[in-house]
C-alpha positions, -999 to 999 in steps of 0.1 A, spaced: -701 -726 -860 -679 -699 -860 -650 -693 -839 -650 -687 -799 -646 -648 -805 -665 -631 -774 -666 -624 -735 -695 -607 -723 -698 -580 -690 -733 -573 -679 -741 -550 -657 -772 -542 -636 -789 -513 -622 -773 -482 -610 -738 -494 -623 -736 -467 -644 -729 -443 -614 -701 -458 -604 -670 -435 -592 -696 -413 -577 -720 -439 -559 -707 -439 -521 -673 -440 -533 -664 -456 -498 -682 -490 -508 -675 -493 -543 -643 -471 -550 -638 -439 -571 -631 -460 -605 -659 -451 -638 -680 -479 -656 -660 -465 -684 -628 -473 -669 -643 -510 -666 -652 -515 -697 -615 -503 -704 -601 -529 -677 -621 -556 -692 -614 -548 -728 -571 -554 -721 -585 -585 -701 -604 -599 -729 -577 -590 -754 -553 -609 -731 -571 -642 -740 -571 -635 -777 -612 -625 -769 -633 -595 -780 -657 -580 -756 -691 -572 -754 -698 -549 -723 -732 -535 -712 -750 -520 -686 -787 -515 -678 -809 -504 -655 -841 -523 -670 -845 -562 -658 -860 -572 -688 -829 -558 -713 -805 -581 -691 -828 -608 -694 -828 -608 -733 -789 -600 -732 -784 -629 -712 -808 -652 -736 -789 -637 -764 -754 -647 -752 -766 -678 -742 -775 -682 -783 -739 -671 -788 -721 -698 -768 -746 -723 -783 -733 -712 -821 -700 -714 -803 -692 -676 -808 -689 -668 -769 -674 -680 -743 -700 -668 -715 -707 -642 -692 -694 -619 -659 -726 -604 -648 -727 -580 -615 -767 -576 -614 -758 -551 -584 -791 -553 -565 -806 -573 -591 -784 -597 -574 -804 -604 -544 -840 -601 -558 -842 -619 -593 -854 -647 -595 -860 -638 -636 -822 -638 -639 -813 -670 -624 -842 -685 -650 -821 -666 -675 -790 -678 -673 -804 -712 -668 -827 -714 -695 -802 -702 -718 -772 -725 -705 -752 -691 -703 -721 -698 -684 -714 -669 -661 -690 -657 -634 -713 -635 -607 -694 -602 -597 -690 -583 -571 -675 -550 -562 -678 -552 -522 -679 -578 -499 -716 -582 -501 -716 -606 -472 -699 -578 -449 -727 -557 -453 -765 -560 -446 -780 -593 -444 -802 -584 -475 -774 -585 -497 -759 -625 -482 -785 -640 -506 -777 -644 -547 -802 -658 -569 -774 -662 -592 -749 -679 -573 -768 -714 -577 -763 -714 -616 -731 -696 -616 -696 -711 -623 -681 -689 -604 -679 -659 -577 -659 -628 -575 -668 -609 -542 -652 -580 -526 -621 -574 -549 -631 -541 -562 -633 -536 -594 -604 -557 -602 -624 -585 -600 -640 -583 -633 -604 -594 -649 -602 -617 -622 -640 -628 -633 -627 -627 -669 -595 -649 -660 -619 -673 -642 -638 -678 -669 -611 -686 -692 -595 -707 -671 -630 -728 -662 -643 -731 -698 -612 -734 -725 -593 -761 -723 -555 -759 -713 -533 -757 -744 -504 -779 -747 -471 -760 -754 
């Protein structure tokens, strides 16, 4: 078992447009921009960082099984995931993450329960350890932080 080295961001469909996607809802800021948040984030925690985005179900499935193998060998710490839309639909994610004991903080850019009733429901929420909502995209350090906070144990000085 090697040692706790990783963080991972996943993130779902139509993520990638970002800073041009009704900038209104979910601000002008790039995925790339993000990824470059959550990098000094991780790095803050002594973590690397393995960021992705898809906009294929099935490749966040067998991300998510795959970090899950990662934590298991003790390698990772867990997970942020924003599954955007995925989100409110997938019942194959929440299996995911369960099967595959892959602690994750759920993210979200808006407020999703300010805006249509569609979007109140998370299939991930139920096996999630924690939820960022409506923070921008701030709250993928905030997500990081969270997990950090929720999974290492406090260091005595």
């Amino acid at each position: 078992m090697g040692p706790v080295t990783t963080v991972y961001v996943f993130n779902g469909p139509n993520l990638n447009l970002l800073g041009t996607r009704k900038p209104e809802v979910y601000g002008t800021a790039t995925l790339a921009s993000v990824e470059e948040l959550c990098r000094a984030t991780a790095a803050g925690h002594d973590l690397e960082l393995d960021f992705r985005q898809t906009n294929h179900e099935g490749d966040l499935v067998e991300a998510i099984h795959e970090a899950g193998a990662a934590v298991k060998r003790g390698e990772a710490l867990g997970a942020v995931i924003n599954a955007g839309a995925w989100t409110h639909t997938s019942l194959a994610l929440h299996d995911a993450i369960e099967g595959a004991e892959l602690p994750v903080v759920e993210v979200h850019i808006s407020n999703v329960h300010a805006r249509e009733a569609v979007r109140h429901h998370s299939y991930l929420s139920p096996v999630a350890a924690g939820i960022v909502v409506g923070f921008g995209v701030d709250g993928y350090a905030l997500a990081i932080d969270g997990l950090v906070r929720k999974l290492r144990p406090v260091r005595s000085a």
